[in-house]
Backbone bond lengths (Angstrom), bond angles and torsions (degrees), N, CA, C in turn:
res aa  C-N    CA-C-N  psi(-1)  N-CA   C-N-CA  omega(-1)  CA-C   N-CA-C  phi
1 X - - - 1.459 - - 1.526 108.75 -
2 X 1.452 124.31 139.40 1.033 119.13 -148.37 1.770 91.56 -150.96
3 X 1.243 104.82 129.39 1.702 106.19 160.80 1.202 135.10 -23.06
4 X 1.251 126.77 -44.18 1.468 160.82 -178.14 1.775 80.67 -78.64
5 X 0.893 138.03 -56.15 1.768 131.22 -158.26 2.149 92.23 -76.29
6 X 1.456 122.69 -52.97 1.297 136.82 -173.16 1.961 87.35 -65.47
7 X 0.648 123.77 -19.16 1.700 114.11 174.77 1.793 108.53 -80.96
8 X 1.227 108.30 -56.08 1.484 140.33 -166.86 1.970 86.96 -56.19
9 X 1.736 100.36 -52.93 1.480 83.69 -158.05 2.124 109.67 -89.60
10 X 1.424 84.56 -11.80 2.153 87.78 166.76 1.624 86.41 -70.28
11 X 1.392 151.09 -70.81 1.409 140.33 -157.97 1.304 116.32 -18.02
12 X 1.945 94.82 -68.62 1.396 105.21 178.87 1.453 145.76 -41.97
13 X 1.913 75.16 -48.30 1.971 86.86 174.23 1.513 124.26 -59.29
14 X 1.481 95.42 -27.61 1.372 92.81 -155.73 1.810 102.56 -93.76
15 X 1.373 108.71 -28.32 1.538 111.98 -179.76 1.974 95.26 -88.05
16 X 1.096 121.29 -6.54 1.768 112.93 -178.12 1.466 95.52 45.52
17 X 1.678 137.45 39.77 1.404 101.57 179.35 1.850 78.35 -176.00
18 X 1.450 83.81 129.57 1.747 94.36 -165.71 1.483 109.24 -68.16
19 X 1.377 125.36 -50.29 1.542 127.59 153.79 1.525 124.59 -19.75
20 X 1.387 97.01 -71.39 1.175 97.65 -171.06 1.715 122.77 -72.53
21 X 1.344 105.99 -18.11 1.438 117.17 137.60 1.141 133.24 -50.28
22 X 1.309 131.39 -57.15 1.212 130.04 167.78 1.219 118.12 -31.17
23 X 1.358 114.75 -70.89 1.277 123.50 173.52 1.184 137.11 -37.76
24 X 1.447 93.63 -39.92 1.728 105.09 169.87 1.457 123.81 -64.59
25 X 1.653 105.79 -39.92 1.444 103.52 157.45 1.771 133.79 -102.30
26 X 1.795 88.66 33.95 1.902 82.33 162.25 1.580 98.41 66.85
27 X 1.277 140.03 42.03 1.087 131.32 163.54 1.724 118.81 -151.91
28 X 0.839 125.63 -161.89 1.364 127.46 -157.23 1.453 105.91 -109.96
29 X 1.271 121.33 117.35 1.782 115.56 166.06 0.875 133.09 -22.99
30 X 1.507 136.45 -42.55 1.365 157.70 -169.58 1.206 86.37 -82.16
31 X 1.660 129.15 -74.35 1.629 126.53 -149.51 1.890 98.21 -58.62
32 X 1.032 110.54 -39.31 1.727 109.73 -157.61 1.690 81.68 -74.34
33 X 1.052 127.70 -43.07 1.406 107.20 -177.52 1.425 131.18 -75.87
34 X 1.236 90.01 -14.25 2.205 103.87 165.85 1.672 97.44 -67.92
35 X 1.594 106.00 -58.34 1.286 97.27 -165.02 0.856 118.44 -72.27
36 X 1.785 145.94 -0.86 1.584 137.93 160.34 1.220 97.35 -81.08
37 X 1.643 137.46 -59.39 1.306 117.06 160.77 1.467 130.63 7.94
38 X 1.595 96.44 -86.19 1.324 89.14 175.04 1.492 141.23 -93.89
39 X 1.576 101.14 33.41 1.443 89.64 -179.54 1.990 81.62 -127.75
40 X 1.320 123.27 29.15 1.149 127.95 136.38 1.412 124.40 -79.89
41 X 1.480 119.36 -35.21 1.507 140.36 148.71 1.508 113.41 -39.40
42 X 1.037 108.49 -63.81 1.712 119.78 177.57 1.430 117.30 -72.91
43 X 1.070 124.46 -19.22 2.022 119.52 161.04 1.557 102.61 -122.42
44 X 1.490 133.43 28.62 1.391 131.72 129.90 1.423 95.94 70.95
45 X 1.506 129.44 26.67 1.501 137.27 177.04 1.625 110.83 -128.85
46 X 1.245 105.82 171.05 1.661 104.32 154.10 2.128 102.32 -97.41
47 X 0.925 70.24 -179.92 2.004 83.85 -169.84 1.803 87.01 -134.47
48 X 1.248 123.77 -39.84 1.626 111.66 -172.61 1.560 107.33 -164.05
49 X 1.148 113.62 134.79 1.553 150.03 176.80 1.401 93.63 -67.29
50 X 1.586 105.59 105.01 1.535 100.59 151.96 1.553 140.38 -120.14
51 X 1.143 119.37 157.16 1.545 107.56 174.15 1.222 103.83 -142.30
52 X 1.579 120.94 -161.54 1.098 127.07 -149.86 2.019 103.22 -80.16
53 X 1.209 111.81 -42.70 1.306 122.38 174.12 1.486 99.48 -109.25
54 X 1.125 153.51 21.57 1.438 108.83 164.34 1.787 91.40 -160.15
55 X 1.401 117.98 173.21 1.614 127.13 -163.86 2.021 86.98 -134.28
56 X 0.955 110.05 123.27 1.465 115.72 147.02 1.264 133.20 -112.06
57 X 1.429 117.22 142.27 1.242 103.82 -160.08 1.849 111.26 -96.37
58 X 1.447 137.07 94.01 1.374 137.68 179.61 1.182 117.77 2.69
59 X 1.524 124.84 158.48 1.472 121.42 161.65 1.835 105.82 -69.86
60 X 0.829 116.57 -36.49 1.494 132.52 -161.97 1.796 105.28 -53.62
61 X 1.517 94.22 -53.03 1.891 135.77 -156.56 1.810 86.10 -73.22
62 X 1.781 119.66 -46.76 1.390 128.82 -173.46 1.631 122.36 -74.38
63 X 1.388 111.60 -8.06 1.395 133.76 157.61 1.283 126.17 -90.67
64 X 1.672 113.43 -35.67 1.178 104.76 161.34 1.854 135.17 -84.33
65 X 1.385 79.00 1.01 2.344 90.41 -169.57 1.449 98.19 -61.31
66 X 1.466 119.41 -36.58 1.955 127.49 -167.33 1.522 93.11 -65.46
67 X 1.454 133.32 -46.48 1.217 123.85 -146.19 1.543 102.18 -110.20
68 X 1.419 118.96 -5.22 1.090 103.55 165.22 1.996 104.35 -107.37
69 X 1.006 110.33 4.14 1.978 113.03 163.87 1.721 84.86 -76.71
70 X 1.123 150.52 -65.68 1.366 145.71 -150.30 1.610 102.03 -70.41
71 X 1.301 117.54 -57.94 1.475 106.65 169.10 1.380 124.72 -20.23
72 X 1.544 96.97 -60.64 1.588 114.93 -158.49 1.499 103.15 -82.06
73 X 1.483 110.13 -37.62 1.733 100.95 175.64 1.380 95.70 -69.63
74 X 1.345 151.98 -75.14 1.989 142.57 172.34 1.529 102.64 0.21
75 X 1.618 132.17 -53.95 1.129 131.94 -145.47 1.553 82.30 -93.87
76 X 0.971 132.42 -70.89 1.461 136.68 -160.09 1.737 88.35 -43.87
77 X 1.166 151.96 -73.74 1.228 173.58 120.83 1.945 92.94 41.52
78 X 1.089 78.52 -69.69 1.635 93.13 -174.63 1.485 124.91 -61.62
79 X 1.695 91.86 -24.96 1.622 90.29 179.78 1.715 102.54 -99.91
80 X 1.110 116.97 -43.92 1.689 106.81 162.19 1.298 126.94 -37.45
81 X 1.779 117.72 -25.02 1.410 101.70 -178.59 1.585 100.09 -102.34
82 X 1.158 125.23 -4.30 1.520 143.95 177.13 1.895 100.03 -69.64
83 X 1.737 104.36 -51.79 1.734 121.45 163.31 1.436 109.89 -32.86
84 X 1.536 100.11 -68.49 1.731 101.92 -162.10 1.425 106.13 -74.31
85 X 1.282 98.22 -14.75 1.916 91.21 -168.31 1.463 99.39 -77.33
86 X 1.244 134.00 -30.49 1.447 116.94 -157.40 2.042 97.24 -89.12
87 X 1.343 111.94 -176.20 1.015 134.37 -162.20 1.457 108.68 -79.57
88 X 1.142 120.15 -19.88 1.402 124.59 169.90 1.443 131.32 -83.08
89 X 1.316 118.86 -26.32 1.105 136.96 160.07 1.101 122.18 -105.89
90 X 1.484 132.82 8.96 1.431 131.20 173.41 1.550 116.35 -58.18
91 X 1.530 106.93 -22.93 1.735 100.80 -157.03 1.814 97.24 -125.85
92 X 1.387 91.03 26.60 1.481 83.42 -177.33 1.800 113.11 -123.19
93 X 1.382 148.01 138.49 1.333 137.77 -173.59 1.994 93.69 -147.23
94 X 1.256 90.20 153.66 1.555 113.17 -173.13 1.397 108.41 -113.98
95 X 0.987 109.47 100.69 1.886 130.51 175.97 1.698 121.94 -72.10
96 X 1.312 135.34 89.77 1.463 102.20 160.00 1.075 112.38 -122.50
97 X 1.472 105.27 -170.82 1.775 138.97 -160.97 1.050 125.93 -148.06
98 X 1.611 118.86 138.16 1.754 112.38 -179.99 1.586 89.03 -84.29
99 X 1.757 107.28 162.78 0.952 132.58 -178.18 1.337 109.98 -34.74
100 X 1.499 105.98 -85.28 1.422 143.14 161.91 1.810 106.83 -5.17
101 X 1.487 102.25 -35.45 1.690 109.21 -176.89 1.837 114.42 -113.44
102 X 1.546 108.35 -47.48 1.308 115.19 178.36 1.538 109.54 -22.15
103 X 1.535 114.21 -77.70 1.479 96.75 -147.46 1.580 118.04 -75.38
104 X 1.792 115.09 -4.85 0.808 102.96 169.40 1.327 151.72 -112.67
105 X 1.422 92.69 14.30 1.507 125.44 156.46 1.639 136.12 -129.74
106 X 1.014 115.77 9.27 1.270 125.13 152.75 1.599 110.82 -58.44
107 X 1.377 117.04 -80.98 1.565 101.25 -177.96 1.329 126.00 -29.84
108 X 0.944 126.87 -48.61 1.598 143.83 -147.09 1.671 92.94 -80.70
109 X 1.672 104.89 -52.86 1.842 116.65 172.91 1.396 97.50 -53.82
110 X 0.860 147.32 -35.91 1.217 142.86 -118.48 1.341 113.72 -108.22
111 X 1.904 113.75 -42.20 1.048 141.27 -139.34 1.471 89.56 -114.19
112 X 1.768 107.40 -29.31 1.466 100.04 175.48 1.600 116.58 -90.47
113 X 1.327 115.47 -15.51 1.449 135.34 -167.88 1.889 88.82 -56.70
114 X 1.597 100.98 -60.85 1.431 110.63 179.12 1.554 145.13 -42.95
115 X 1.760 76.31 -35.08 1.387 112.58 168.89 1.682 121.65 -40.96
116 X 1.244 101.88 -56.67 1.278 139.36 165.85 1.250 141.06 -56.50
117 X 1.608 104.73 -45.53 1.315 122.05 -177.19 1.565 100.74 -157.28
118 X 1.181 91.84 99.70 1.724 107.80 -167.65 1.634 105.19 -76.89
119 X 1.111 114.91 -46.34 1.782 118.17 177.14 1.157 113.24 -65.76
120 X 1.487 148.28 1.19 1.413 159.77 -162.77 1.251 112.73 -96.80
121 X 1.519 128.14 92.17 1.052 127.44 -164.08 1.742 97.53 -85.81
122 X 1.380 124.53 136.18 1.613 121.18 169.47 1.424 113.44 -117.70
123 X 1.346 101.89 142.41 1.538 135.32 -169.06 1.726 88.81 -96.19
124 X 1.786 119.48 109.02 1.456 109.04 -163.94 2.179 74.57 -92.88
125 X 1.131 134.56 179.22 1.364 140.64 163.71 2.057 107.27 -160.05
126 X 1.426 108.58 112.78 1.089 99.45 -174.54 1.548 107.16 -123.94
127 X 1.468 116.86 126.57 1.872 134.26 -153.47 1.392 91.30 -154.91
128 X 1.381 116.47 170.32 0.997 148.79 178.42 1.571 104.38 -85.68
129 X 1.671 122.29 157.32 1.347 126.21 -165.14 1.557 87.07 -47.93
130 X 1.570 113.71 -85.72 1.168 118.13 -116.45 2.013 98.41 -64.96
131 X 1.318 114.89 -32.93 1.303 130.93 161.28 1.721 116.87 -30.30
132 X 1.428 102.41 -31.43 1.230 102.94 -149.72 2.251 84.57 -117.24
133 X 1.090 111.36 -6.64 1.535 93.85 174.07 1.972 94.41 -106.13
134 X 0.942 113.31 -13.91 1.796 130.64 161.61 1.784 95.81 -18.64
135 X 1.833 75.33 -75.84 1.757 102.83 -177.82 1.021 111.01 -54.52
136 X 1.062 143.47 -63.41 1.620 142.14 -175.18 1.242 104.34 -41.61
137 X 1.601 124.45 -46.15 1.462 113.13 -150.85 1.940 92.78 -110.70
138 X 0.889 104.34 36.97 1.206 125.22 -178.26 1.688 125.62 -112.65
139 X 1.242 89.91 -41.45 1.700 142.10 169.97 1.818 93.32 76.93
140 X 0.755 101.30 61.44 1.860 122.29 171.76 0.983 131.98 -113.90
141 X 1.437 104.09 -18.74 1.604 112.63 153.58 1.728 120.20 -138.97
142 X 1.298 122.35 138.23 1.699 122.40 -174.64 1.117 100.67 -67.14
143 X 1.247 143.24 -70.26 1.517 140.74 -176.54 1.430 131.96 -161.16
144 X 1.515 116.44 149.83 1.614 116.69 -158.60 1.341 79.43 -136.30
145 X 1.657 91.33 148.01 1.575 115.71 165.37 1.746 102.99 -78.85
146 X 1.084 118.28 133.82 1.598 122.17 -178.91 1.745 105.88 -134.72
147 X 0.953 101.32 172.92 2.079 102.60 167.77 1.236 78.95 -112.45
148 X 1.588 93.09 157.77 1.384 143.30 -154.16 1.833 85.01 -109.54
149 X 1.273 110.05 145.23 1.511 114.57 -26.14 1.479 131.55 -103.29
150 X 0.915 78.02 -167.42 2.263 82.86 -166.46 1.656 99.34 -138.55
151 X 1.118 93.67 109.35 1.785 109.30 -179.18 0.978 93.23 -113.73
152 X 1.814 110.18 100.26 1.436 119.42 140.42 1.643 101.83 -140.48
153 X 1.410 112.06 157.80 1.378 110.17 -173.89 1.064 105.93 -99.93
154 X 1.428 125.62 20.17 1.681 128.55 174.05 1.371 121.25 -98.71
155 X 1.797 110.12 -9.36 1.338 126.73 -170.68 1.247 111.11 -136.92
156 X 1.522 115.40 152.49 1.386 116.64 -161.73 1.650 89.15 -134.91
157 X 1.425 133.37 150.59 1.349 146.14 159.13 1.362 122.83 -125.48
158 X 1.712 103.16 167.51 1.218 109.50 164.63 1.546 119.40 -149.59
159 X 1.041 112.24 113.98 1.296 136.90 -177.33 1.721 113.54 -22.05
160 X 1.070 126.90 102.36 1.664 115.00 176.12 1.417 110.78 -107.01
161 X 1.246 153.65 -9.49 1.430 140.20 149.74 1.397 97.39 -161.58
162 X 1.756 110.86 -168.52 1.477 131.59 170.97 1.360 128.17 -144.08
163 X 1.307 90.91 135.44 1.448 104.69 -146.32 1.759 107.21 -106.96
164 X 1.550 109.51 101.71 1.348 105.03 -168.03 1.137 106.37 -92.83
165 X 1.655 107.08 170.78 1.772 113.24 -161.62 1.273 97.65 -117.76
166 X 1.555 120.19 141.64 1.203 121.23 -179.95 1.703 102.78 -117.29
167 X 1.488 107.80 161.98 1.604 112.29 165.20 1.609 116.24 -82.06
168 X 1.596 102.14 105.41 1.473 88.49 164.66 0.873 140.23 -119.69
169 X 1.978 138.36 127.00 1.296 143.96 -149.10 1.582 97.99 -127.78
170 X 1.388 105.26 162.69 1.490 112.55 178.47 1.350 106.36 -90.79
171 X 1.788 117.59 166.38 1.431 111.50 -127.19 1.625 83.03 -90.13
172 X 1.561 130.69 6.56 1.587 109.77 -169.52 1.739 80.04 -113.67
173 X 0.890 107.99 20.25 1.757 105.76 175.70 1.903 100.59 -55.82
174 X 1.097 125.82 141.75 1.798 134.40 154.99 1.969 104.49 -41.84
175 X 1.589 122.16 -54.57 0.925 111.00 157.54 1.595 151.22 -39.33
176 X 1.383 102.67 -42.85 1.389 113.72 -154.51 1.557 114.14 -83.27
177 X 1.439 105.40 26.59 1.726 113.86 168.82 1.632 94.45 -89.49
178 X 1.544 128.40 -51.46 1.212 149.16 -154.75 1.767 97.65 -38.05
179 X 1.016 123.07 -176.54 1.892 141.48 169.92 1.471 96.67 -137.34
180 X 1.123 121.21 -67.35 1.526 111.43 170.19 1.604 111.97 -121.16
181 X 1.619 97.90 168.72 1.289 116.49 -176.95 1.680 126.82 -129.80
182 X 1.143 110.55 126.06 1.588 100.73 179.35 1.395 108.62 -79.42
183 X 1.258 146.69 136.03 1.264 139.66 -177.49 1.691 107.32 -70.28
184 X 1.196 117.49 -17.20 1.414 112.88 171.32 1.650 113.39 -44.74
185 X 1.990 104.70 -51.55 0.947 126.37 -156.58 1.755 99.14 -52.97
186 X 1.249 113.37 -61.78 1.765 132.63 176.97 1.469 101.66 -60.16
187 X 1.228 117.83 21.26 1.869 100.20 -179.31 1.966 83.58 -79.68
188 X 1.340 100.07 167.01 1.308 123.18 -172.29 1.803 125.52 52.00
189 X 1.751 96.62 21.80 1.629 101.61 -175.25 1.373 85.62 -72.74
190 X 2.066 130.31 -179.46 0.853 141.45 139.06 1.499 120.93 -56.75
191 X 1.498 133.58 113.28 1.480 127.81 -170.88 1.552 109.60 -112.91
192 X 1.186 93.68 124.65 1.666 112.19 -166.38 1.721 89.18 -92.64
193 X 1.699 91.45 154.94 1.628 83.12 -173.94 1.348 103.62 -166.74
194 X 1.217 125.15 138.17 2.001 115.21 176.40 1.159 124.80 -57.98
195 X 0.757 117.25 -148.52 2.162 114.50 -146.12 1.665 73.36 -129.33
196 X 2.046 98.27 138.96 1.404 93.69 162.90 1.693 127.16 -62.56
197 X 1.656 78.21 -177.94 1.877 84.84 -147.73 1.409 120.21 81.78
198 X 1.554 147.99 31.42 1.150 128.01 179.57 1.402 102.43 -141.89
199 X 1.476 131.41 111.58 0.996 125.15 -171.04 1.588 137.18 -27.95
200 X 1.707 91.10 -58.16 1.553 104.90 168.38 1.572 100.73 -47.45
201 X 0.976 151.22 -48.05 1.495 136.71 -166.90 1.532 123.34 -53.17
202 X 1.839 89.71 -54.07 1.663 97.24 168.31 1.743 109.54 -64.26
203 X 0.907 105.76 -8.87 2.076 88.38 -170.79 1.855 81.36 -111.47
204 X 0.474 130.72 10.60 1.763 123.60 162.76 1.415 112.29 -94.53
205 X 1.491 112.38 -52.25 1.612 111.22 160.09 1.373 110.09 -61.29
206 X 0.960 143.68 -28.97 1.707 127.14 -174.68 1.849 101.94 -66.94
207 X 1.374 102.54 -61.90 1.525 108.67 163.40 1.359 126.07 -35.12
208 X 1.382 122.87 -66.88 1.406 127.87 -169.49 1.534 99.37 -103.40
209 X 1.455 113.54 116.54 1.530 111.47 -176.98 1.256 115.93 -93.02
210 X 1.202 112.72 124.34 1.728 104.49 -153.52 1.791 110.12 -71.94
211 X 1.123 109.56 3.79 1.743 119.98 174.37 2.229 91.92 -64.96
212 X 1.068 108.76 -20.76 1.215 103.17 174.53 1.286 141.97 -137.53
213 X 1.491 123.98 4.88 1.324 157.41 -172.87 1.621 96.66 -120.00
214 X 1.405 125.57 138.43 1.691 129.73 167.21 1.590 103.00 -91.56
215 X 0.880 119.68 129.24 1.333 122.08 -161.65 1.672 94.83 -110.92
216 X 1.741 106.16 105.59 1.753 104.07 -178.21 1.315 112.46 -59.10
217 X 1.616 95.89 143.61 1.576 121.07 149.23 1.577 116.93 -14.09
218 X 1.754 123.70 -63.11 1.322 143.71 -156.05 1.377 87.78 -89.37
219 X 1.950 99.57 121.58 1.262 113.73 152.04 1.761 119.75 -110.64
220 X 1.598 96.53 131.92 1.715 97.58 -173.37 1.450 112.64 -89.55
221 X 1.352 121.09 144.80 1.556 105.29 168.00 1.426 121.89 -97.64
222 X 1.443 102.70 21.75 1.718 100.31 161.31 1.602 115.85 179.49
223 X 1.237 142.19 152.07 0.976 146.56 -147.73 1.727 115.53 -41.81
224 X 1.636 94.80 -47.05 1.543 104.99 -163.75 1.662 109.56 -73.65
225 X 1.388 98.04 -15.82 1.544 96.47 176.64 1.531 98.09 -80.34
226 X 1.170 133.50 -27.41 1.285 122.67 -177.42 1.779 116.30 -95.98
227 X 1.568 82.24 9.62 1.498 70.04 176.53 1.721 107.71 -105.24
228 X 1.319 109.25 -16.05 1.428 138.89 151.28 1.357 115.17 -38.82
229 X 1.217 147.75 -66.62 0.830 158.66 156.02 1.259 128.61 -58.46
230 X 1.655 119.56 -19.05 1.542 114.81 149.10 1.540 100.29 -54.17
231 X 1.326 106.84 -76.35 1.630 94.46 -164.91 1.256 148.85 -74.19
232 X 1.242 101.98 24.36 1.369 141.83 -171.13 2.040 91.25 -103.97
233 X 1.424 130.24 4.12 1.664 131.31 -166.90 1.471 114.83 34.43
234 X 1.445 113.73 50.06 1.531 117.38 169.71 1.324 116.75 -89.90
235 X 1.691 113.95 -34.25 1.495 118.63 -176.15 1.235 96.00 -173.64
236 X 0.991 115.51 -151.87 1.986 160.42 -156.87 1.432 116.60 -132.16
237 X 1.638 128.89 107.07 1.179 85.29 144.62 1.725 106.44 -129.00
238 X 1.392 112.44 -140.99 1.421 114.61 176.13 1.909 108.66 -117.02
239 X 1.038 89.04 120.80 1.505 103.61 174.71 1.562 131.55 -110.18
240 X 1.446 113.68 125.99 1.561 116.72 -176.95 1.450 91.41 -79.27
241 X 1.349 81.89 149.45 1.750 121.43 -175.25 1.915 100.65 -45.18
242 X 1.273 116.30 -76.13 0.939 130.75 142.10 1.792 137.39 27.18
243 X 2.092 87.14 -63.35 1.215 82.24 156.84 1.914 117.34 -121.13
244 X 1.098 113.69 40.95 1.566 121.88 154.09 1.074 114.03 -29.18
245 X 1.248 136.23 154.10 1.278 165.72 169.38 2.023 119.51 -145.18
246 X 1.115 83.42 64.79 2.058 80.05 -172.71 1.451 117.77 -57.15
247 X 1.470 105.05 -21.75 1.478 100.63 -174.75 1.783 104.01 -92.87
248 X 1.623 119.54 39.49 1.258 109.65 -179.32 1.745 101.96 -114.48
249 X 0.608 137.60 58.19 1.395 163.28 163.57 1.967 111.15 9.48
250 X 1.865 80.10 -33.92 1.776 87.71 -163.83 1.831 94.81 -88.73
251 X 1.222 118.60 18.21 1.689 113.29 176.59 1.500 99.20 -151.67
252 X 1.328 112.40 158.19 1.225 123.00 170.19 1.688 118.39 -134.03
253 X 1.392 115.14 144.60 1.264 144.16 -170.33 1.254 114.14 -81.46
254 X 1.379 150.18 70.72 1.155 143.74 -172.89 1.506 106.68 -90.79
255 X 1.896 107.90 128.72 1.483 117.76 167.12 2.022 103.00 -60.87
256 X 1.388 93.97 143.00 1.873 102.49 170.81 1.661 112.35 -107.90
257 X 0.894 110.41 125.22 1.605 118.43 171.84 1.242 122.82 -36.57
258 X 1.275 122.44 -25.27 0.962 137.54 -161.95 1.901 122.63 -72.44
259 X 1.849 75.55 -43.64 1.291 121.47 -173.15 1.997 111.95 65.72
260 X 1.440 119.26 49.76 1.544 85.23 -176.64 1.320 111.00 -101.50
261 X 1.598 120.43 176.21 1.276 120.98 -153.62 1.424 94.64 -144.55
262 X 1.055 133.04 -152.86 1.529 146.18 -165.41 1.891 108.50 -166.16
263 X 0.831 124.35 100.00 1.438 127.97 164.98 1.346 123.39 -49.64
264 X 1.531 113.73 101.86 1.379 108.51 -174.94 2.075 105.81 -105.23
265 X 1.431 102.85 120.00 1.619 132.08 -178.85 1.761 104.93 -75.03
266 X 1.115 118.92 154.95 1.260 117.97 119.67 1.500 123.27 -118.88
267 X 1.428 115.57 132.94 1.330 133.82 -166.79 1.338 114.27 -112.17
268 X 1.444 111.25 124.08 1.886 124.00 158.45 1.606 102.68 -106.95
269 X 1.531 85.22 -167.83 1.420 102.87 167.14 1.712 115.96 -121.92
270 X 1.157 113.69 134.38 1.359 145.91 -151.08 1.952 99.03 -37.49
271 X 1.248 99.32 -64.88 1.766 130.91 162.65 1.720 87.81 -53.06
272 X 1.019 165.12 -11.00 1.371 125.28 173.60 1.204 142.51 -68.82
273 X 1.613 129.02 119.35 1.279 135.67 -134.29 1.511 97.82 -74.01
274 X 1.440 128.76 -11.21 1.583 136.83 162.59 1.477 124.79 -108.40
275 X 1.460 108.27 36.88 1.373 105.39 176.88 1.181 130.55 -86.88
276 X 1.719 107.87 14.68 1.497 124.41 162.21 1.536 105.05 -91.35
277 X 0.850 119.28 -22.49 1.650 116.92 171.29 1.311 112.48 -95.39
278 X 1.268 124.97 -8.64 1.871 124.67 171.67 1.269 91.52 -77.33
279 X 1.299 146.12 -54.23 1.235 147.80 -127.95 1.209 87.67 -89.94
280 X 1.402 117.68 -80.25 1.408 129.86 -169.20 2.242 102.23 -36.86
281 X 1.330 101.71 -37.44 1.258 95.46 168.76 1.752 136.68 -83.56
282 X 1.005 98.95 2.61 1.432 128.04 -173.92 1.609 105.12 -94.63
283 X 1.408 110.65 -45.88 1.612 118.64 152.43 1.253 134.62 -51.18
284 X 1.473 92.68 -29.47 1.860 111.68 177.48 1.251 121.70 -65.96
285 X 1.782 107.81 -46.19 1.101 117.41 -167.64 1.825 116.48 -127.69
286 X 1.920 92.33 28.99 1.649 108.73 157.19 1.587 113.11 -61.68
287 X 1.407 131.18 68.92 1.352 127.26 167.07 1.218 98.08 -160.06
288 X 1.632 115.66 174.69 1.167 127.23 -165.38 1.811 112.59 -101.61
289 X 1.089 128.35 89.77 1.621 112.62 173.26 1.276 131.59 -18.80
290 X 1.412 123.91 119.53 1.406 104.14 -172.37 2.055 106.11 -73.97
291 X 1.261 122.23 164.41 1.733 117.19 -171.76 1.342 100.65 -98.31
């Protein structure tokens, strides 16, 4: 029994269909079916019920799928830290960011990361949260800045600043004399907002409850389009500090009473064979970017 056979037989289960297995592992219909063959031969069981249309997978075959996913995640494990250890990958780490944060703190991380560790080549990768803890637990990427929080028990963080949200309206907005704002005050503004899937969206709805805010038609896929369209008098939306622009004259930044913010992490995974160097970098870049 062979690794290559514990790959062959997760294919099956999971596609129920020897083809489309095959394919998945780059090999030939016939061969993937010799090789479950015989490693039904070699543990003296069936592994799956077949017929003319359909594959089931055994009681026997459904006890063993957990322990051969653990095998294969051990090996993957082993060769990633086998990756970083050698000389080719020693000086290299893979960075990401949700949208909402990438462009405007990556450089700034980035420039200081170097600062630091001048031979460190970085892999920048910019996805959406859930895309981007995918990777982590994937081990495809070393670590992404995410908001807090992130409940998984495979990853551990540490908090590097907070990032508060301001109201922003264009400068002939009724608001935009104000210094601060109660969000009561803006219930029923038009609220501009990103395209699902984007973090900032869900923590804007937690804030603004749409029982009292009209939540626009127009979904943006990233800040600047919505910041475009503030000052353009289409709506409202809510903006992290973060991404300010003070010298933009045609919108304004209003503080909220409320004060809420968004917790920005940097996150690995627990097992990472450099999580003395995440940390130590996580210390580096405990402060807030100026916008």
């Amino acid at each position: 029994m062979t690794l290559r056979d514990l790959s062959y037989l997760l294919a099956v289960a999971e596609f129920r269909n020897f083809s489309q297995a095959a394919e998945h592992c780059a090999i030939s219909q016939p061969t993937l079916s010799t090789q479950i063959k015989k490693l039904e031969d070699y543990l003296g069981i069936d592994l799956f019920l077949r017929d003319k249309n359909n594959i089931a997978v055994t009681d026997a075959c459904r006890e063993i799928l957990p322990i051969a996913r653990r095998i294969l995640d051990d090996v993957r494990s082993i060769r990633q830290i086998a990756a970083h250890a050698s000389a080719r990958h020693r000086n290299q780490l893979s960075l990401g960011a949700f949208p909402s944060l990438a462009s405007y703190v990556l450089p700034e991380y980035v420039f200081r990361i170097k600062q630091h560790y001048p031979d460190l080549k970085i892999q920048l990768v910019e996805e959406k949260t859930h895309a981007l803890i995918a990777l982590l637990l994937d081990k495809k990427l070393d670590a992404a800045l995410l908001a807090l929080p992130v409940e998984h028990a495979a990853l551990e963080y540490r908090l590097l600043f907070e990032d508060p949200f301001t109201l922003a309206v264009s400068a002939d907005h009724p608001l935009a004399g104000l210094e601060e704002v109660d969000l009561n005050l803006a219930a029923r503004e038009n609220l501009l907002l990103l395209d699902e899937g984007h973090c900032l969206r869900d923590q804007a709805l937690k804030l603004c409850d749409p029982a009292r805010f009209v939540e626009h038609d127009f979904r943006a896929s990233s800040l600047e389009t919505l910041r475009f369209m503030v000052k353009n008098g289409v709506g409202v939306t809510l903006m992290p500090s973060v991404a300010i622009q003070p010298e933009d004259k045609d919108i304004r930044y209003i503080d909220i009473r409320q004060r809420p913010s968004r917790s920005i992490a940097l996150v690995w995974l627990k097992t990472h064979p450099r999580s003395a160097l995440l940390e130590t970098m996580a210390k580096l870049l405990a402060y807030k970017p100026l916008p």
